[in-house]
ZAVO-663921 format. One line per 2 residues: number of its first residue (from 1); their letters; for each residue y, x, z of N, C-alpha, C. Coordinates in Angstrom, 3 decimals. Atoms other than C-alpha are relative to their C-alpha. Layout:
<nodes>
NUM) a) Y:X:Z:Y:X:Z:Y:X:Z ~ ...
</nodes>
This chain:
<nodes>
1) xx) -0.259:0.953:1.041:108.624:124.508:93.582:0.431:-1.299:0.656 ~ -0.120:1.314:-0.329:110.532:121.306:94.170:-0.641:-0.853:-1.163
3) xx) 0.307:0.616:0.976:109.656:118.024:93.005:1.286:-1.167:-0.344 ~ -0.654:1.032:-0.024:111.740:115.112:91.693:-0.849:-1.539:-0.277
5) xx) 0.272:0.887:-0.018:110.798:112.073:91.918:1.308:-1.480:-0.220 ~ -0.674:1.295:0.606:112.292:108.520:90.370:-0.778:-1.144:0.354
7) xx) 0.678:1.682:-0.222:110.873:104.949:91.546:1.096:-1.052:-0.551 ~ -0.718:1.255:0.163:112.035:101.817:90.771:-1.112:-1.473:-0.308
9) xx) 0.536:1.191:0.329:111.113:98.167:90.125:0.074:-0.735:-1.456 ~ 0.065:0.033:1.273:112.355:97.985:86.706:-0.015:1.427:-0.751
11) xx) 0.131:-1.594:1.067:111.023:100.441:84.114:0.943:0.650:-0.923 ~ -0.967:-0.579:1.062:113.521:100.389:81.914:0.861:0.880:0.377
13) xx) -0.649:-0.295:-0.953:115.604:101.290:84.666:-0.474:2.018:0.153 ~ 0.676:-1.159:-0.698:113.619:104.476:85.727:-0.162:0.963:-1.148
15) xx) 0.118:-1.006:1.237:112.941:105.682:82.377:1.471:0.387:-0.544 ~ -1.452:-1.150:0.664:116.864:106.070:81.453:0.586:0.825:1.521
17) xx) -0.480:-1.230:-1.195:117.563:107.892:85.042:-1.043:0.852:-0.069 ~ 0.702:-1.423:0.262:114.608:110.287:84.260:0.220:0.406:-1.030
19) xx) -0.447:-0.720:0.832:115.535:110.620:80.794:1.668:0.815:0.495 ~ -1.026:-0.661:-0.085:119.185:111.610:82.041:0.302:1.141:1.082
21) xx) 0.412:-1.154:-0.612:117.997:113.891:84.766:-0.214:1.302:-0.106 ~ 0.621:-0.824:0.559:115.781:115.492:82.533:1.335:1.213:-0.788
23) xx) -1.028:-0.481:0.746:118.825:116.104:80.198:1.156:0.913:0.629 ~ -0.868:-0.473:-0.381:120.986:117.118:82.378:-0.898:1.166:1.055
25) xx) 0.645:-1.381:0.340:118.594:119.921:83.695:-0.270:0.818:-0.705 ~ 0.048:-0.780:1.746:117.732:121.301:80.306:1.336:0.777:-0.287
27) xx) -1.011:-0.213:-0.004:121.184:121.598:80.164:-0.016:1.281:1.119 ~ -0.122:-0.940:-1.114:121.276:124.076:83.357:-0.627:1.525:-1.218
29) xx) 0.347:-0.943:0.322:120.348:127.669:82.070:-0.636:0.691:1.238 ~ 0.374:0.072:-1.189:119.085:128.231:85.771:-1.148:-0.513:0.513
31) xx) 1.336:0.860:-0.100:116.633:125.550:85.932:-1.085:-0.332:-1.252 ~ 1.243:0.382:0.725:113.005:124.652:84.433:-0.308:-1.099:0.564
33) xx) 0.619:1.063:-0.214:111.909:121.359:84.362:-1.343:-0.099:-0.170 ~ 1.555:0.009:0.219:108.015:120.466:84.450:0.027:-1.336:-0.872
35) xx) 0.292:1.453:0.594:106.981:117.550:82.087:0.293:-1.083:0.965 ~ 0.441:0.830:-1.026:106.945:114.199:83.910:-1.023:-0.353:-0.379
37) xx) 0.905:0.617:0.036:104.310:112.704:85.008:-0.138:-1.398:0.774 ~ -0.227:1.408:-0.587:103.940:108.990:85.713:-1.350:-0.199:1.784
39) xx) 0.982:0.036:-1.292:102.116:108.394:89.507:-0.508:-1.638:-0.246 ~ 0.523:1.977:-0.515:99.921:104.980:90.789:1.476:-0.824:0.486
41) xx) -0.654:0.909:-0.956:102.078:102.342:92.108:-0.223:-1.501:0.162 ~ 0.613:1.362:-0.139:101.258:99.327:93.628:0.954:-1.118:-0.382
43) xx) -1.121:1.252:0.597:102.682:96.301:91.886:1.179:0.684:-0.977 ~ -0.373:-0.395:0.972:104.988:96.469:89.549:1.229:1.481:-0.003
45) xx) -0.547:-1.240:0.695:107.197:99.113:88.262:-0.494:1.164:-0.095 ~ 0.744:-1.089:0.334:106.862:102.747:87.900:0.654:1.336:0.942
47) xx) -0.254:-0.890:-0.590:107.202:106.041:89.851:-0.302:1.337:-0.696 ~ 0.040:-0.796:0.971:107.844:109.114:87.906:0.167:1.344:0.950
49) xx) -0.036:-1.044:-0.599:107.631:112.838:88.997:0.200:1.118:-0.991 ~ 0.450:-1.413:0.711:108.563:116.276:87.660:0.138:1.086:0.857
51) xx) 0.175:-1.377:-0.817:108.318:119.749:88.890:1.348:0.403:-0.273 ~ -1.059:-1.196:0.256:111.456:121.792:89.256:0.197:1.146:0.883
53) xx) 0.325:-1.293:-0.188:111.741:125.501:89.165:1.232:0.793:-0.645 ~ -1.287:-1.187:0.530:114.590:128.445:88.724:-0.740:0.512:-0.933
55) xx) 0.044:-0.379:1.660:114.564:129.864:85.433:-0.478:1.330:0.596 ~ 0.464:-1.396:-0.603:113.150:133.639:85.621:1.438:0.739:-0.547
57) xx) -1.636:-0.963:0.110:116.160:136.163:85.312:-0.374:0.605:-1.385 ~ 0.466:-0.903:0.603:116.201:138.555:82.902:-0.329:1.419:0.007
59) xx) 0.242:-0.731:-0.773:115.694:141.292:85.392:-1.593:-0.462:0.137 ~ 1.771:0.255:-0.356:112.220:139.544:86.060:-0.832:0.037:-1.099
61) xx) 0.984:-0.238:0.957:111.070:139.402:82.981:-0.397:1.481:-0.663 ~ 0.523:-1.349:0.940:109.531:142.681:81.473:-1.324:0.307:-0.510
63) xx) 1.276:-0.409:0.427:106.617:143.885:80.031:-0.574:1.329:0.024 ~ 0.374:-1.286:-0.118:104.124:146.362:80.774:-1.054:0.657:-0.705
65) xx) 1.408:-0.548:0.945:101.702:148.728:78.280:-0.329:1.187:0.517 ~ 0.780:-0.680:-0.048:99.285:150.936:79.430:-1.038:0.631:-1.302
67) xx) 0.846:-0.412:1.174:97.472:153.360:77.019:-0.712:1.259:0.709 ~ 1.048:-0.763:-0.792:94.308:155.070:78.675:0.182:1.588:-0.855
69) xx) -0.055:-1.530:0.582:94.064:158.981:77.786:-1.225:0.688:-0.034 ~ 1.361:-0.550:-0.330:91.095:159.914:79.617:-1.066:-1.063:-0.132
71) xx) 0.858:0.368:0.237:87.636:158.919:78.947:-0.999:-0.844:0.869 ~ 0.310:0.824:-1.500:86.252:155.884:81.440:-1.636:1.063:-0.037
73) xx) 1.450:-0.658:-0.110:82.828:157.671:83.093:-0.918:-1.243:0.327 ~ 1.120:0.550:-0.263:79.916:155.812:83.220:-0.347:-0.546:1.079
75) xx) 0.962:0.417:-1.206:78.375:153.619:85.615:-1.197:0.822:0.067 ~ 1.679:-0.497:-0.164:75.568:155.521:87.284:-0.997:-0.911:0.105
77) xx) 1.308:0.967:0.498:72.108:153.914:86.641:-0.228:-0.953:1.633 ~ 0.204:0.178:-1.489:71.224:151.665:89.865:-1.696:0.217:-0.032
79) xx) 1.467:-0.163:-0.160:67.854:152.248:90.963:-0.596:-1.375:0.672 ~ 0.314:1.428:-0.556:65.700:149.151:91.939:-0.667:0.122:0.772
81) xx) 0.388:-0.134:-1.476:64.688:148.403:95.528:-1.540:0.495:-0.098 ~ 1.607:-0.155:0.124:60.835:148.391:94.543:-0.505:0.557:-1.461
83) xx) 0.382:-0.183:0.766:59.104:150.155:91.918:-0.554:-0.938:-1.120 ~ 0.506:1.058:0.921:58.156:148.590:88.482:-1.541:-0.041:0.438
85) xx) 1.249:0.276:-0.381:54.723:146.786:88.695:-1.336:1.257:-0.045 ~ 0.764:-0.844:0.315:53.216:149.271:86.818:-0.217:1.872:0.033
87) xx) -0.210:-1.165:-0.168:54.080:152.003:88.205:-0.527:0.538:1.820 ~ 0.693:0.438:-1.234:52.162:151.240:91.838:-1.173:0.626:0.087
89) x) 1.455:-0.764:-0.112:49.338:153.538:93.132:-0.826:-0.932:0.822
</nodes>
């Protein structure tokens, strides 16, 4: 997974180059974007991050169902290391 990352010193600034990032990934049929998420930064402005990830194919995607036939067997009983209390000669 890459990440992207956006800084700057003005916010306003940072928020329309991550909104047009964003957009213009979305746009890709290839790529997945992760939400952003805003990081710490010391002093002012803001530092923004998202995840990006290849789209899954449609070769990768499939689904698989299993339908049991035979009858699961039983756990055998465990026996306990020491006899019950009351059962002590």
């Amino acid at each position: 997974m890459a990440q992207i990352r956006v800084m700057g010193s003005d916010l306003d600034d940072v928020r329309a180059v991550l909104d047009r990032l964003l957009s213009l990934v979305r746009a890709d049929p290839g790529l997945t974007a992760g939400p952003p998420t805003e990081l710490g930064m010391r002093g002012p402005g803001r530092r923004m991050v998202f995840e990006l990830l290849p789209a899954a194919t449609a070769d990768a995607a499939h689904t698989v169902r299993v339908e049991r036939t035979d009858t699961p067997r039983r756990a055998p009983q465990r026996q306990l290391a020491l006899p019950a209390a009351g059962d002590r000669p």
